[in-house]
C-alpha positions in Angstrom: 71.1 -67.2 111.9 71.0 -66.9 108.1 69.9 -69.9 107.7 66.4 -69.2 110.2 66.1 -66.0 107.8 66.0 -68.0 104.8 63.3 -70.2 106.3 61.1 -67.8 107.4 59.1 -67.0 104.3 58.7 -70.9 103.6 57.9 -71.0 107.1 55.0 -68.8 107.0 53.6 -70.1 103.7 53.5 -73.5 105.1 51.7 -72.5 108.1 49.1 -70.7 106.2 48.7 -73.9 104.5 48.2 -76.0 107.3 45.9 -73.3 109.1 43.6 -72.5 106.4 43.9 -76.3 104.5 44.3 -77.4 101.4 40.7 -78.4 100.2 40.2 -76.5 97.4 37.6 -74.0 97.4 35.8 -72.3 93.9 35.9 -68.6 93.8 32.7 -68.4 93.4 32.3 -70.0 97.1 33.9 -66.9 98.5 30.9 -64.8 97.3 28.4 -67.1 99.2 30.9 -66.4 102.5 29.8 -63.9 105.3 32.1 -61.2 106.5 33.2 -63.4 109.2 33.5 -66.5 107.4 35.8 -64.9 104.9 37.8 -63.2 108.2 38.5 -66.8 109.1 39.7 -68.0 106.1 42.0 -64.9 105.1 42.4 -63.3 108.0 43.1 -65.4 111.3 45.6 -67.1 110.2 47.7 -64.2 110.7 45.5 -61.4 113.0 44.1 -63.8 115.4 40.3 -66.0 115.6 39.6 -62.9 117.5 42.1 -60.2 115.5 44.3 -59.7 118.5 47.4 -60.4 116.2 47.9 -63.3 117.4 47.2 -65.8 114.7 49.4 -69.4 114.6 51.3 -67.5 111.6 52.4 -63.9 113.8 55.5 -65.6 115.1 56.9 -66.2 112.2 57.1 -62.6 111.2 59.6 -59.6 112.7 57.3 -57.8 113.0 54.2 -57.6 115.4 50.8 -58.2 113.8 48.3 -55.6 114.5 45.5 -55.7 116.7 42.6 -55.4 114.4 40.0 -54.8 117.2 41.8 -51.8 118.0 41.2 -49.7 114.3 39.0 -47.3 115.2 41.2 -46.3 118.7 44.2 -45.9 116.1 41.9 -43.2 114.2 40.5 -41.0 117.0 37.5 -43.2 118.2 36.2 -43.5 114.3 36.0 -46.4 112.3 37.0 -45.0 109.1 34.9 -47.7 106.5 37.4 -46.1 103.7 40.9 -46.3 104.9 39.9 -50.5 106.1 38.8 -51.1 102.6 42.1 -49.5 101.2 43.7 -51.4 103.6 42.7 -54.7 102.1 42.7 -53.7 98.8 45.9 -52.3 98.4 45.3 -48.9 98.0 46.4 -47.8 101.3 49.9 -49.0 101.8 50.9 -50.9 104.4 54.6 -51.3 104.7 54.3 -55.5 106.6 51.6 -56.4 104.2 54.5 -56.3 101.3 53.0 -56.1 97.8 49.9 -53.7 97.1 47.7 -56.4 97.9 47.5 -58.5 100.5 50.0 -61.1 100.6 49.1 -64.5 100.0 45.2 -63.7 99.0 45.5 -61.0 96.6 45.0 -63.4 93.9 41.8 -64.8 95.4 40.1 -61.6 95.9 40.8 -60.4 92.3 39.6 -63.1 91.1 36.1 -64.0 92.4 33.2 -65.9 90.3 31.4 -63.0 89.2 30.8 -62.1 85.7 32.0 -58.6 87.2 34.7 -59.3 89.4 35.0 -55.9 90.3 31.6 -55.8 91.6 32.5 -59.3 93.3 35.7 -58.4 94.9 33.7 -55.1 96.5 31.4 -56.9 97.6 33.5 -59.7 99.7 35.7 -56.4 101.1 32.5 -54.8 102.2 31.5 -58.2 104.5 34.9 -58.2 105.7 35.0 -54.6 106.9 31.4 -54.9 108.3 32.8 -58.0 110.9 36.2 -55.8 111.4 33.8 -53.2 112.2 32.0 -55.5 114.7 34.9 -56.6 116.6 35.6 -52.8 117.1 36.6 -52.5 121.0 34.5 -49.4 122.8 
């Protein structure tokens, strides 16, 4: 049993690997993504194609992955734009996503090929909360 516990976070890393692939891709790229291009390669791997939580990576955590299609149910019928973005960027805590940023990607959305990667990081959270927004069940 210890020895499966051990595992897991190698586990997950690995499959992140194999589900997003290795090829590398410039920062800059990132900035030329749309909301749901950018979903599919930080996202999925762990919410689901569709953000069911059930990406190829959900099984290896203890915990069950949230249903992303379901945010605005969670918060009264409203799709709260501000707590989503927080969400992603750390500022809202989220106990399963570890570390203030998200785990695995923080680095990438820091560090974006902008000459104001500020400005660049906003920007690539703003697509990805539009598509959240989209997938949004009524």
């Amino acid at each position: 049993m210890q020895w499966t516990t051990r595992l897991r976070p190698f586990s997950v890393i690995s499959a992140v690997l194999v589900t997003v692939g290795i090829a590398p891709v410039q920062a800059a790229d990132y900035l030329a993504m749309s909301g749901e291009q950018l979903y599919m390669r930080f996202c999925s791997s762990c919410h689901g194609s569709e953000g069911h939580g059930d990406g190829p990576v959900a099984q290896s955590f203890a915990s069950k992955i949230p249903d992303l299609t379901l945010i605005a149910r969670r918060h009264g019928g409203e799709f709260q734009r501000d707590w989503v973005e927080r969400a992603i960027d750390g500022r809202q805590k989220i106990a399963s996503h570890g570390a203030y940023t998200m785990p695995v990607w923080g680095e990438d959305f820091s560090q974006v090929g902008d000459p104001d990667s500020e400005r660049g990081t906003r920007t690539m959270i703003a697509r990805l909360v539009d598509y959240l927004e989209t997938l949004q069940q009524k």
